[in-house]
N, C-alpha and C positions, 0 to 999 in steps of 0.2 A: 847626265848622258841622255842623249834624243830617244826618244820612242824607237823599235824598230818594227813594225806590222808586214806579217808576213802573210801569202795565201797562193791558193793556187788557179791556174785556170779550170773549167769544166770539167777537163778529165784527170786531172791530177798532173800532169808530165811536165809542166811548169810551174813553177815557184818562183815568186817575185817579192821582194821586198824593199818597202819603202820607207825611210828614214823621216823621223820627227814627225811635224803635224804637215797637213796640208793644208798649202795657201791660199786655197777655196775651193770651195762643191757646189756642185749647179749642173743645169741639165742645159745641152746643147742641141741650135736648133738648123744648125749649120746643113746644108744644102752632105756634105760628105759625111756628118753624123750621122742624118737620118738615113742615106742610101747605105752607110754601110752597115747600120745596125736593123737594118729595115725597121725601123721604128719613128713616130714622130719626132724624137725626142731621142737623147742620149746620155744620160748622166755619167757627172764624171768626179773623180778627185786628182785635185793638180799640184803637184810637186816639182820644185826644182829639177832638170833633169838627172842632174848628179846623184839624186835623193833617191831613184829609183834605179833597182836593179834586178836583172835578172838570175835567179839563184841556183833554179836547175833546170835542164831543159835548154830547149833556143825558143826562139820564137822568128816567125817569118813576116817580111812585109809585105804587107798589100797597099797597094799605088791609092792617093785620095786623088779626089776629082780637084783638089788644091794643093798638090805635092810639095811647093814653095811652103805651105804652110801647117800640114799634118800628114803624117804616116801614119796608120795602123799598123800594129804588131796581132797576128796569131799565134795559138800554141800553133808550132808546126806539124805539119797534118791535119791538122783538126781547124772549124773555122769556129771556134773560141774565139771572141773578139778581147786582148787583155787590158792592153793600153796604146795610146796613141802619142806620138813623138811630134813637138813643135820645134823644130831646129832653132826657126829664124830668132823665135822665143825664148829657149833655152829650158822648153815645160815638157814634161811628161803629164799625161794624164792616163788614171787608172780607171777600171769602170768597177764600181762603188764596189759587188759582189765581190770581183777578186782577193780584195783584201779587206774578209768580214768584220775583222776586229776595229776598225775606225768603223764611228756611230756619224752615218750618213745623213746632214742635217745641213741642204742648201741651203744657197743665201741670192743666188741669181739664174737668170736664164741670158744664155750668149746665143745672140741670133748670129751675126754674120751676115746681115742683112738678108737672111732672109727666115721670117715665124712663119710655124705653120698654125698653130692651136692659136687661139685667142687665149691670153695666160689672164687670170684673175686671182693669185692667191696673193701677192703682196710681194711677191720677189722683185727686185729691180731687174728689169729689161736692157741688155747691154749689148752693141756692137761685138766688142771683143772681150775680155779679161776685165777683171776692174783695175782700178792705177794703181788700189796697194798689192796686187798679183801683177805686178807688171805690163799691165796691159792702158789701155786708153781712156777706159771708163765712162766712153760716150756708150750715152743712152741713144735706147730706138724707140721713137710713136707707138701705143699700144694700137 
């Protein structure tokens, strides 16, 4: 039977839970990561979408500046950032804290065409997802 990792948002009123492992961790440097998490950077863990659920509570959207391509989810009320929803993809991604019990240990950074940091730790630099998470696996110029 799959793992099932459970957690909640910042103030507790959301509970989510996400099934098995996730199909990769890495921080995003995407043009609506950074604005929405005001941060350079936004890590994330990404699961099937099916994989992730919400357990109690709701949670609300907030519009991405690439709507086509990610939703934010809030606890509602509150602007707890939880996870964010890739339709066209079929991915959920969670933000690491939420669900403390998976040991957060990237392996990439996704720009999206657009980095903000100069990155230098060895992680591979990627347009999008890598091929075995479904995605393209093209690389971007340091």
């Amino acid at each position: 039977m799959a793992a099932k990792h459970r957690g909640t948002c910042f103030c507790g009123s959301v509970e989510v839970e996400a099934t098995g492992d996730p199909l990769e961790m890495g921080y995003c440097h995407c043009a609506s990561c950074r604005h929405y998490s005001g941060a350079p950077l936004s890590p994330y863990l990404l699961w099937r979408a099916e994989g992730v659920t919400v357990t109690r509570g709701r949670t609300s959207s907030a519009g991405s500046t690439r709507p086509a391509r990610a939703t934010g989810s809030t606890a509602s009320g509150a602007a707890a950032h939880v996870m964010t929803s890739h339709p066209g993809m079929g991915f959920t991604d969670v933000r690491p804290p939420v669900l403390p019990g998976v040991a957060f240990e990237p392996t990439v950074h996704l720009n999206y065409a657009e980095a903000v940091l100069p990155i230098r730790d060895g992680l591979a630099k990627l347009r999008d997802f890598p091929a075995h998470a479904g995605g393209s696996g093209e690389t971007v110029p340091e």
